[in-house]
C-alpha positions in Angstrom: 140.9 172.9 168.3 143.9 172.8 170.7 146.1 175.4 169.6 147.6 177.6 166.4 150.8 177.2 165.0 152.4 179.3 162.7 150.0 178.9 159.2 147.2 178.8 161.5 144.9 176.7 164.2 145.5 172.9 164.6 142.6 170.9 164.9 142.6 167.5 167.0 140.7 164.5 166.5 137.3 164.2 166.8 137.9 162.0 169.5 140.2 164.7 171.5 137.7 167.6 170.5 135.0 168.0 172.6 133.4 171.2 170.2 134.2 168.4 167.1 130.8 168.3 164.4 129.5 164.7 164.1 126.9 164.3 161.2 125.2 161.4 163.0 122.6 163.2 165.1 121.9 165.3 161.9 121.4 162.8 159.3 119.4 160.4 161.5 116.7 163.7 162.7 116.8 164.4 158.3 115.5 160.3 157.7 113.3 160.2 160.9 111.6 163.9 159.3 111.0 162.4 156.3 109.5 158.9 158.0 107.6 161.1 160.0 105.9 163.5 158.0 105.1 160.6 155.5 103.9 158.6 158.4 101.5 161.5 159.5 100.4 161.7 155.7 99.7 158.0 155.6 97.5 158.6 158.8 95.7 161.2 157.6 94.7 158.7 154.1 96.9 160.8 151.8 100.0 158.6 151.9 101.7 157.9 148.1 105.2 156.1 147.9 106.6 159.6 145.7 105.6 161.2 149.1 109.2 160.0 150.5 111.5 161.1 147.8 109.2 164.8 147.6 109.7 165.2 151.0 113.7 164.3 151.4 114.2 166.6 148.0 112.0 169.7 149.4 114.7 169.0 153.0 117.5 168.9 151.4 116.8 171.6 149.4 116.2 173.9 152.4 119.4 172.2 153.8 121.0 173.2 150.7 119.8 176.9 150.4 120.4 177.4 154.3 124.2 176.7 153.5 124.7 178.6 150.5 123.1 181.5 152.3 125.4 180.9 155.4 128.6 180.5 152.8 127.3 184.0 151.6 127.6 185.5 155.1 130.5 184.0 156.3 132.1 185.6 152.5 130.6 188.7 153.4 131.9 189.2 157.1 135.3 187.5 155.7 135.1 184.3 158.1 137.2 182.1 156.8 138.4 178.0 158.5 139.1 175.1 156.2 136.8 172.8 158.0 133.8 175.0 157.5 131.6 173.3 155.0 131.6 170.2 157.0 130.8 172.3 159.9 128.3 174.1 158.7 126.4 171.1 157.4 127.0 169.1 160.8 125.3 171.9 162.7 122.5 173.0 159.7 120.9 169.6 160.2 120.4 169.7 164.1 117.0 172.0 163.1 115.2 168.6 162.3 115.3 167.6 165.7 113.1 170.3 167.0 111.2 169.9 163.3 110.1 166.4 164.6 109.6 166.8 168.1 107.1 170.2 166.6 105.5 167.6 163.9 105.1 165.2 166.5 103.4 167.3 169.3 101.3 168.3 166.4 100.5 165.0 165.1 99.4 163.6 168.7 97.1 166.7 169.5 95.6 167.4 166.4 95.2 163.9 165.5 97.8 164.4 162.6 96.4 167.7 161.2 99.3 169.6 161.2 101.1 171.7 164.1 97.4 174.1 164.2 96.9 175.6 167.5 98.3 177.8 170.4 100.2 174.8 171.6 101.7 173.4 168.2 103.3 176.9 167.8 104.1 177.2 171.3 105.7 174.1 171.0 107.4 175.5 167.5 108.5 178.4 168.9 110.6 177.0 172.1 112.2 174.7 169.7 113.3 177.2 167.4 114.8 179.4 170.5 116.3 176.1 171.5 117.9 175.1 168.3 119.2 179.1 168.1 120.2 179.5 171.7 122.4 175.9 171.1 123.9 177.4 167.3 124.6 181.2 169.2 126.4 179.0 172.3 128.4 177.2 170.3 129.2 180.0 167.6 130.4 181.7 171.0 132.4 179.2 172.4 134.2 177.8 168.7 135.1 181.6 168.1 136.8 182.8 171.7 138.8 178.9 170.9 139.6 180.6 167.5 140.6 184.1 169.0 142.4 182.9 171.8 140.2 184.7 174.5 
């Protein structure tokens, strides 16, 4: 965003834009979660072809129910951009990247069992602070652009 005019901010580019959403690392961490887990199930015996479309429907349904929850807050604390759906699915999907590196610490120590163990959470829960220290950074940053601070 470079600067406001009179009915509001101007947005550049995604090229100029260096705080600009791209869906590519998103979409590619929600198809290599769903190759993933289905390739852990198929190592564990319990592989089926359904296996694939159950597992993309359950994501995007969590995808889906994260944003209408985030659309709730942002009506609730009266946030309001024009831009914002397509932001707020840009950024929802960066979670799957620390979903796959947990499933796949998991998978390699546990032999594909599952993310069991002091280390499989640890490994869970310094993703999660990742993924919300990155979300609370940019949050920060997008809104002082916004306010003009």
């Amino acid at each position: 965003m470079a600067a406001s005019g009179g009915s509001g901010p101007l947005f550049l580019p995604p090229r100029e834009d260096i705080n600009s959403p791209d869906m590519y690392i998103p979409v590619m961490a929600f198809v290599t979660y769903i190759l993933m887990s289905t390739l852990l199930a198929g190592l564990r015996g319990a592989f089926r072809p359904e296996l694939l479309g159950l597992t993309a429907t359950n994501a995007f349904a969590v995808v889906v129910i994260e944003l209408l929850c985030l659309k709730l807050g942002t009506y609730l604390l009266n946030i309001s951009n024009e831009s914002q759906w397509l932001d707020l699915v840009a950024y929802s999907g960066y979670k799957f990247v620390g979903v796959i590196v947990s499933v796949a610490v998991g998978g390699v120590l546990n032999g594909g069992k599952g993310n069991g163990g002091w280390v499989g959470w640890s490994v869970f829960a310094y993703v999660f602070l990742a993924n919300a220290f990155f979300l609370v950074s940019l949050a920060l940053k997008t809104w002082s652009d916004w306010s003009g601070c």
